[in-house]
MARPA-399030 format. One line per field, with one value per residue (C-alpha): residue in three letters; x, y, z. Coordinates in Angstrom, 2 decimals. Layout:
BEGIN
residu <- c(Ala; ...)
east <- c(X; ...)
north <- c(Y; ...)
up <- c(Z; ...)
***
This chain:
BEGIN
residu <- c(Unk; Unk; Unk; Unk; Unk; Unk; Unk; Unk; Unk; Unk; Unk; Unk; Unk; Unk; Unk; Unk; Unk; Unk; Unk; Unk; Unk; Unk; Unk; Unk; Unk; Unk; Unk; Unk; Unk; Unk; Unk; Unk; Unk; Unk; Unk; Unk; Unk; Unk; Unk; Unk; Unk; Unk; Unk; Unk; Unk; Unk; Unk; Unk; Unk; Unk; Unk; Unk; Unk; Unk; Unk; Unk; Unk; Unk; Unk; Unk; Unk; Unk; Unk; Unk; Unk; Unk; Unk; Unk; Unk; Unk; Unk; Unk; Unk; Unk; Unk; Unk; Unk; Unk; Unk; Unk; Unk; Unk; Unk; Unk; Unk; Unk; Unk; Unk; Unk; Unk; Unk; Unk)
east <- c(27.75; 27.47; 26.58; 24.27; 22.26; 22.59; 21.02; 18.19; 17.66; 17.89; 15.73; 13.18; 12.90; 12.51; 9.46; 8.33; 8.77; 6.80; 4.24; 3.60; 3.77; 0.64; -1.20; -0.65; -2.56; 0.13; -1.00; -4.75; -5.78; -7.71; -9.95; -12.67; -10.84; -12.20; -10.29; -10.33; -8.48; -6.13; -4.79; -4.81; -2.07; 1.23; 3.25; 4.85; 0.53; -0.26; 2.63; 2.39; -1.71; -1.12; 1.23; -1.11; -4.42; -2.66; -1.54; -4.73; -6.33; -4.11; -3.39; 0.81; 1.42; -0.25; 2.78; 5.24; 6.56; 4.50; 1.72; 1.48; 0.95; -2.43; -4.34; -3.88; -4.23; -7.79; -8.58; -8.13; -10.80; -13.17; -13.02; -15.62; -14.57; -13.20; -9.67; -11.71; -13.37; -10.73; -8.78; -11.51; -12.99; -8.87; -7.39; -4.69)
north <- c(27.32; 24.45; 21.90; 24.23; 23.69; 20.09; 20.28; 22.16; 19.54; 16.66; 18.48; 19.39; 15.98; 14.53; 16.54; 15.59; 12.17; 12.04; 13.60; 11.27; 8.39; 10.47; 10.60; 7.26; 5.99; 4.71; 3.77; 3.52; 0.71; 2.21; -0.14; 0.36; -1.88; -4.87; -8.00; -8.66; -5.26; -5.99; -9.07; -7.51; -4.69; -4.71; -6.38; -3.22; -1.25; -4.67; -4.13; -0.58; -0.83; -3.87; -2.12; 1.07; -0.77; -2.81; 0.18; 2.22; -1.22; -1.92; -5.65; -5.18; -8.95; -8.23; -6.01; -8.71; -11.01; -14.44; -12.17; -10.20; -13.51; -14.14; -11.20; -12.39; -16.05; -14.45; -12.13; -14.59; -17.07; -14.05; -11.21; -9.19; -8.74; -4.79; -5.08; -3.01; -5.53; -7.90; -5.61; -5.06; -9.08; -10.02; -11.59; -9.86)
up <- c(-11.49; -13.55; -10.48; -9.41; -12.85; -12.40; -9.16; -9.85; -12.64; -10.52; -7.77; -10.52; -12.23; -8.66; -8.00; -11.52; -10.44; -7.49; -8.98; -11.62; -9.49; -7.49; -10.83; -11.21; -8.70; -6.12; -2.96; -3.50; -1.75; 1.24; 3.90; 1.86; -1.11; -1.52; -1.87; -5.21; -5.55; -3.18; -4.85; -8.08; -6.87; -6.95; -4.23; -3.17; -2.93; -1.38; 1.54; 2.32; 2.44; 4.99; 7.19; 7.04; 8.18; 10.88; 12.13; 11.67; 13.34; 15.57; 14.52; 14.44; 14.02; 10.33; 10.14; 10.61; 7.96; 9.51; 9.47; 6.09; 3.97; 6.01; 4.20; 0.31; 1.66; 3.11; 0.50; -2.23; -0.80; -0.42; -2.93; -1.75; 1.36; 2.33; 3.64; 6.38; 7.18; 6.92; 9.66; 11.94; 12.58; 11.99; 15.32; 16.20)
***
């Protein structure tokens, strides 16, 4: 009985979890970021946006570790710039 409880705690402050990360605002870069947003994230919202939109774009050697490091080295030169765009004029 007792595990049980502690189960349905851990299951329960999991949800909680995940929930407030949501509110949060994880994961909201989208392509229509700009830049300057983009380089303000965090490194983790930075990654998973990059391997999203090369995937959405199809551009997989963004999605490689030689390639990832070419969209902040971009973005920081031009702020304005959507990650969209980025994406879609990018040479894959």
């Amino acid at each position: 009985m007792r595990s049980l409880n502690i189960r349905t705690i851990t299951a329960a402050t999991a949800a909680t979890a995940a929930l407030a990360l949501g509110a949060c605002g994880g994961g909201t870069l989208t392509a229509s970021s700009s830049c300057r947003e983009f380089m303000t994230a965090s490194a983790t919202e930075q990654h998973e946006v990059v391997y999203q939109l090369a995937s959405q774009y199809r551009k997989p050697a963004f999605a490689t570790p030689l390639g990832e490091p070419e969209v902040p080295y971009y973005c920081s030169a031009s702020p304005s710039v959507t990650l969209g765009e980025f994406f879609a004029k990018a040479e894959d």
